[in-house]
N, C-alpha and C positions, 0 to 999 in steps of 0.2 A: 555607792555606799563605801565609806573609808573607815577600815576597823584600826583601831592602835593598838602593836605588838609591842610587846616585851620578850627581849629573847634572852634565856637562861641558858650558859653555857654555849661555848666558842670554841668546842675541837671541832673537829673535819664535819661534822652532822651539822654543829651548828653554825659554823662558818657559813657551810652552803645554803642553810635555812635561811640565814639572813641575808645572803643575798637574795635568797630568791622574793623575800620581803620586802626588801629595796626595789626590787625590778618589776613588783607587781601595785598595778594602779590602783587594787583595793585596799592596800595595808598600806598603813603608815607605821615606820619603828620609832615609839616613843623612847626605847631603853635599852641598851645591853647588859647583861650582868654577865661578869667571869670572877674568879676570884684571884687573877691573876690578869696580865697585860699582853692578852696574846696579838700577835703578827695577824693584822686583817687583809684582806681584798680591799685595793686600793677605794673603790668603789665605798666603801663602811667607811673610809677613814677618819666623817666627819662626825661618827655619832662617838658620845662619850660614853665609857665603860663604868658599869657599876659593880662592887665588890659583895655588896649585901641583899641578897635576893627578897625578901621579907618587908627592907624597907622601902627597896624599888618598886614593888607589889604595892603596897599601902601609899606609898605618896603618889603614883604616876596612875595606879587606877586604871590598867590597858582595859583594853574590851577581849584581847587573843592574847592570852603567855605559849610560848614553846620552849620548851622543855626541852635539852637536849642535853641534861648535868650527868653524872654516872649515874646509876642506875638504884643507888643505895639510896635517892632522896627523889626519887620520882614521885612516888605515892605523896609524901610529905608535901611536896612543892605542888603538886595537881589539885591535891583538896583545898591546899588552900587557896589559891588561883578561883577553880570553881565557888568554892564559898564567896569569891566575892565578886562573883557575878560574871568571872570574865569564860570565855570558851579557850579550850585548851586541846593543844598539839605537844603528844609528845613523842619522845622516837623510845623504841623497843629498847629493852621489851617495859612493858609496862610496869612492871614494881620486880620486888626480887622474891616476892612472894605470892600465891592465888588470892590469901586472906585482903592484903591489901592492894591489887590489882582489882577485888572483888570491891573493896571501898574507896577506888578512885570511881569505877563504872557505879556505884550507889551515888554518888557527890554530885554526878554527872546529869543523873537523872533527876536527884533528888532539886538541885538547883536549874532543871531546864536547861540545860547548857551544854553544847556539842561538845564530843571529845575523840579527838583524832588519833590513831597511835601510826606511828611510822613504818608503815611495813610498805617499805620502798619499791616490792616487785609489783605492787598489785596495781602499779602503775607506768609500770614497763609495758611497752607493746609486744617485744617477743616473750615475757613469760606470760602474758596474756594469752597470747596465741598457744606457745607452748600445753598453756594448761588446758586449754581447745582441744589441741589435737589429742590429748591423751585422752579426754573426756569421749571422743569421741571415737577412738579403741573400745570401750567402753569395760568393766575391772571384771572380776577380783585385778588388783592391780601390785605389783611389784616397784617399790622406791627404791632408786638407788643415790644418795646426794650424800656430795661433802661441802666442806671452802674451809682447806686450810691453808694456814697463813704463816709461812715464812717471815720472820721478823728479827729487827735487829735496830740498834740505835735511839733515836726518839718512839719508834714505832714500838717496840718490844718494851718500853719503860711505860707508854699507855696501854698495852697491853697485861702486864703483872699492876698496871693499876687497877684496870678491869677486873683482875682477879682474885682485888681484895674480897670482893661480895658477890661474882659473877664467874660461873666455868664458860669456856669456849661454847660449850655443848646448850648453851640458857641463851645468853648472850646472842648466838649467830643461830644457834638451833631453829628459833620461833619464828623466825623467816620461811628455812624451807619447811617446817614440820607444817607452816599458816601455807603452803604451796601441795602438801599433801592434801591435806584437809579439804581444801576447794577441789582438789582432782576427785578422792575420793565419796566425799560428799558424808561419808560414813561415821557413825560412833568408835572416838578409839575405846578399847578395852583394856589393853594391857601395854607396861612398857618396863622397856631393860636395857641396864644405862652399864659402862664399860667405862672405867678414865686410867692413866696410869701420869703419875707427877714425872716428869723427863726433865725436871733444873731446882736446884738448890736455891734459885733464886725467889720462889715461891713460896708460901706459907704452906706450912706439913701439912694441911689438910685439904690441900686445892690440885687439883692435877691441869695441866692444858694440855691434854690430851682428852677425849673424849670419843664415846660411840653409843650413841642408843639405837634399839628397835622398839618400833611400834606395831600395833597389833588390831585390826581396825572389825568393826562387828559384820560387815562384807565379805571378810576372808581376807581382802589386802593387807600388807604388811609393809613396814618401812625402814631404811636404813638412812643414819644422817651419823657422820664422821668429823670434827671439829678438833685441827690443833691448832695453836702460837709456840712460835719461838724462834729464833735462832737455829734450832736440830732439825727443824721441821722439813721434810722432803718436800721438793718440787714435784716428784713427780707422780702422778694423778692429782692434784691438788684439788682441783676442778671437775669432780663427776657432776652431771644433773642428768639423769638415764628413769625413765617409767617402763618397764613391759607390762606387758599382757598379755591374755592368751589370743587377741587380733595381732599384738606387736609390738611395737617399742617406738617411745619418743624421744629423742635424746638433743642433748644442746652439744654442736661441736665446736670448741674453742678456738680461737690461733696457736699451733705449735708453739709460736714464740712468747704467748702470755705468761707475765711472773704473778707470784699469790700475792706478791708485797704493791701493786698495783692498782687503786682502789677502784678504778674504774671495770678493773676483772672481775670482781666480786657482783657485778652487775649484767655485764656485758654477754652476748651469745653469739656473735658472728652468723651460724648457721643452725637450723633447726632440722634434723637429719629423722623423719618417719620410715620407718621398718613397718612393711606388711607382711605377716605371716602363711597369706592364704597360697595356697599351691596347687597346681596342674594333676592331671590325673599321674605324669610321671612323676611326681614327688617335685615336682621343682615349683619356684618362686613364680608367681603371675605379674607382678610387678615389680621392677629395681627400687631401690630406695630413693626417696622424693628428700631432696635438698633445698631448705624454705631461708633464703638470699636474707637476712634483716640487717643489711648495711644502713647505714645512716639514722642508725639507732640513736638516741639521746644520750649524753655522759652524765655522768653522776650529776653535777650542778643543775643540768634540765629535768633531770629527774626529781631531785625537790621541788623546784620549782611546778612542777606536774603536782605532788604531795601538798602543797600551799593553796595552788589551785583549786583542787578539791577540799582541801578547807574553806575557803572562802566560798566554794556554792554547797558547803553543806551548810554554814550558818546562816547566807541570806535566800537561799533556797527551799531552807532550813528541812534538811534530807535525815530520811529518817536512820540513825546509825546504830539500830539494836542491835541489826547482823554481825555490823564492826564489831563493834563491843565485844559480843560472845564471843567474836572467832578471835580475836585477843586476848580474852581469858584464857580460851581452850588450847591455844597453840603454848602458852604460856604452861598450863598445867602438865603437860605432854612434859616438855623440857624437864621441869621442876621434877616433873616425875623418875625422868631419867636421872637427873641431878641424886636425885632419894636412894635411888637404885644404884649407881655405882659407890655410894658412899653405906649402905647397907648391905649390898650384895644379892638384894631380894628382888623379886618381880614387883613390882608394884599393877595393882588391876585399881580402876578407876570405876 
């Protein structure tokens, strides 16, 4: 079965989305839209770019749009995709709001029609694993995650573009807060958001810096830490740490990995479990278990993994309520913390 894509939007997401469209024998790409003439993979170089997404939509009629534009016109561009019948991928987070995150997922259903959103880890083998092993520590559980991001140049200019309508903490938050979620399995309740603005270069009302906690109805509790920029510290950049009262699951990086890296932002080298239980003399029954995931996939295999499972959610036609909710709810988390560092208030859910 050959579905035709239309693909919206051509920075780094969607760059590699449409490759992985081109290299997969179910999709055909009818269309690209950018609203600018960016630098493709030699590979794309023979499809023609469209400036106008609305009319590209209405004349080419794809069966899949992917969506990968900023984030201020996701909802927009999704319903109307689904109103016209076609199934839709879009990358995170899903709208820059719950209300209408809430009325891409009504569209969705309302029109029969799959709708994928990009939450890139849940398709990684070691946070797969990862999120195994802690599961199986078993909670109340302790989150410890950041991924900030050193920037500067072309990177730091899509960055304050991000944040015209988008904090660090929304933007990259819904990733790991949708990697708590599935550990804990739990209702969040409460959340408390932290930002402070570190550049002049920013609108007064936006900080990239960011910190929320979450509050989960278990007893577990969560920390996720997100900055951009230029000032941004190297170091720790990269926590991903669960304890428990069995132990701890942690992702141990390479010494030498930069934030500015895009394949870091992915990437785990080694998965390092800590078991807690102890000897009658107090001491450790076990040394720490070191889990090897070399020859892990790089970002570009990793869409391609994301596409894949789109194509057997449509013609396998798999049921995506779970998705859906757990895309709302990691979504309201963030927003929530968003709420909370800009009013200073707890917000409960």
């Amino acid at each position: 079965m050959s579905l035709r894509v239309l693909v919206a939007g051509l920075g780094n997401m969607g760059r590699s989305h449409a490759l992985a469209y081109h290299r997969h024998p179910g999709f055909e790409i009818v269309g690209l839209v950018n609203r600018s003439a960016p630098t493709l993979h030699p590979e794309l170089a023979g499809y023609a770019i469209r400036p106008d997404y609305e009319a590209a939509l209405r004349e080419l009629r794809p069966d899949v749009v992917s969506i990968n534009t900023y984030s201020d016109n996701h909802a927009d561009y999704a319903v109307m995709a689904l109103e016209q019948g076609a199934h839709v991928f879009i990358e995170k987070p899903l709208a820059t709001t719950v209300a209408d995150a809430e009325r891409v997922v009504a569209a969705a259903r309302a029109n029969g029609r799959k709708l994928v959103v990009g939450y890139i880890l849940r398709h990684h083998p070691s946070w797969i694993r990862f999120i195994e092993e802690a599961r199986k520590l078993g909670g109340p559980y302790v989150f410890r995650l950041n991924l900030n991001q050193q920037s500067s140049g072309p990177t730091w200019e899509t960055h304050k573009t991000l944040m015209q309508t988008t904090s660090p903490i929304v933007d990259c938050g819904v990733h790991y807060v949708d990697v708590m979620c599935q550990i804990t399995d739990a209702r969040p309740v409460e959340v408390r958001g932290m930002g402070v603005r570190l550049s002049d270069e920013i609108a007064p009302d936006m900080y990239n810096y960011g910190a929320l906690q979450v509050l989960f109805a278990d007893g577990s509790v969560g920390w996720y830490e997100a900055a951009w920029g230029p000032m941004v510290s190297e170091t720790a950049f990269f926590v991903k740490d669960v304890m428990t009262p069995s132990g701890a699951v942690s992702i141990a990086m390479d010494p030498g990995a930069r934030s500015d890296d895009i394949d870091t932002h992915t990437r785990t080298d080694r998965i390092r479990v800590h078991r807690a239980a102890r000897d009658a003399d107090g001491k450790f029954t076990a040394p720490d278990e070191y889990i090897s995931m070399q020859g892990e996939p790089g970002h570009d295999a990793l869409c391609a993994r994301e596409q894949g499972y789109l194509y057997r959610a449509i013609t396998e036609d798999l049921d995506l309520t779970r998705h859906m909710q757990d895309a709302v709810q990691s979504l309201r988390i963030c927003l929530a913390a968003d709420e909370s560092v800009r009013t200073g208030e707890v917000v409960r859910l």
